[in-house]
Steps between C-alpha positions, in 0.01 A plus 500: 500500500733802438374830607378720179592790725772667269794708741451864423736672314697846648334802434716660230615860654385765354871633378654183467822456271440908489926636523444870635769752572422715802629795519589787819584832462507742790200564646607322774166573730334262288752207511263247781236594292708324210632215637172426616367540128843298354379228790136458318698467147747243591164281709316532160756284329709817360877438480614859604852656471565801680618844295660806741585848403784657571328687780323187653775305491712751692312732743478435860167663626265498785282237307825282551831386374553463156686152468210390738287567244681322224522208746162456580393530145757239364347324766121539362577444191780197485708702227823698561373894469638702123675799624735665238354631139753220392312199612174675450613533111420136378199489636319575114747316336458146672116593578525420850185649610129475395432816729695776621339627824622875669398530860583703629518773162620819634385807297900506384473187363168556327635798302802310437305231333298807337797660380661163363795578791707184557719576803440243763441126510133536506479758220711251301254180611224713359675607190603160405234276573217711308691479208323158498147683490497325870326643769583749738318575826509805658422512902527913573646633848537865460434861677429655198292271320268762381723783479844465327473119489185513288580560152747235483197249630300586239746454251601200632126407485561592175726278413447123361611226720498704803230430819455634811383374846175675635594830722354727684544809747717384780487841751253712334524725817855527510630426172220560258686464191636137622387151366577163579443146311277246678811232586195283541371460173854403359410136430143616278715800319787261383202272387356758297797634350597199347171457369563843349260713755517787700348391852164723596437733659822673443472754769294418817392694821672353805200532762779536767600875360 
């Protein structure tokens, strides 16, 4: 008698067949915190491709070596990284991403993408894959996140298509204008963004401050 036992089937992941383009720019103190996040996306079924400024692609610093960096994330990910505005160009054109994912964002790079600014690789990802009316998702790394850096959040919040990653105070003590994204909640903000929602709470309190 044959078993009536049916084999269960995988458990679909929760961003399979999801093509996201991860982006670095330079705030390089934040970089484990990213690969750690870019780790979770490419485990939850995301096919990633790596997207470096100018800056991150170039700029040894105490938080390491910059090829290093592009290493390990080509590594991560599976996909050779986009480093020149040229190759980041197509990316609208032949709609090679669902998502667009910036993490870190500097507060440069957010008033770039304020200011409609297209001067590095990133800037350019950002500028040619919303034309889509794709998402993009925003994970903030900045000292001035509620000083200088804060207008051009809000208009970015502002703006349609555009999401951020929760943040909060980082070094209330000794940077009190500072913010950071929770890296840890990348997976759950690229969900929601593609579902067209801003991930709550927006701004948290870190218990550790």
């Amino acid at each position: 008698m044959k078993s009536l036992n049916k084999p269960n089937k995988p458990k679909k992941k929760p961003l399979e067949n999801i093509k996201i383009g991860y982006a670095l720019t330079g705030s390089f103190c934040t970089f484990a915190a990213s690969k750690v996040a870019c780790e979770a996306l490419v485990e939850a079924g995301a096919s990633v491709t790596p997207i470096f400024s100018y800056n991150a692609a170039s700029m040894n610093t105490r938080f390491g070596n910059a090829k290093t960096h592009m290493e390990q994330f080509e590594r991560i990910c599976g996909n050779p990284p986009i480093a020149t505005i040229e190759n980041a160009e197509p990316i609208g054109p032949k709609e090679m991403f669902d998502i667009v994912v910036v993490a870190p964002c500097t507060g440069n790079t957010a008033a770039k993408l304020a200011l409609g600014i297209t001067d590095t690789p990133v800037t350019m990802a950002v500028k040619s894959h919303i034309r889509n009316n794709r998402p993009v998702l925003i994970a903030m790394s900045t000292n001035d996140a509620l000083s200088a850096a804060a207008k051009n959040i809000g208009i970015l919040l502002n703006y349609r298509n555009y999401y951020f990653v929760p943040l909060s105070q980082n070094d209330t003590a000794g940077k009190p204008r500072s913010c950071v994204a929770d890296f840890s909640q990348m997976v759950q903000s690229v969900n929601d963004a593609l579902s067209g929602k801003q991930s709550q709470p927006l701004i948290f309190f870190n218990e550790t401050d």
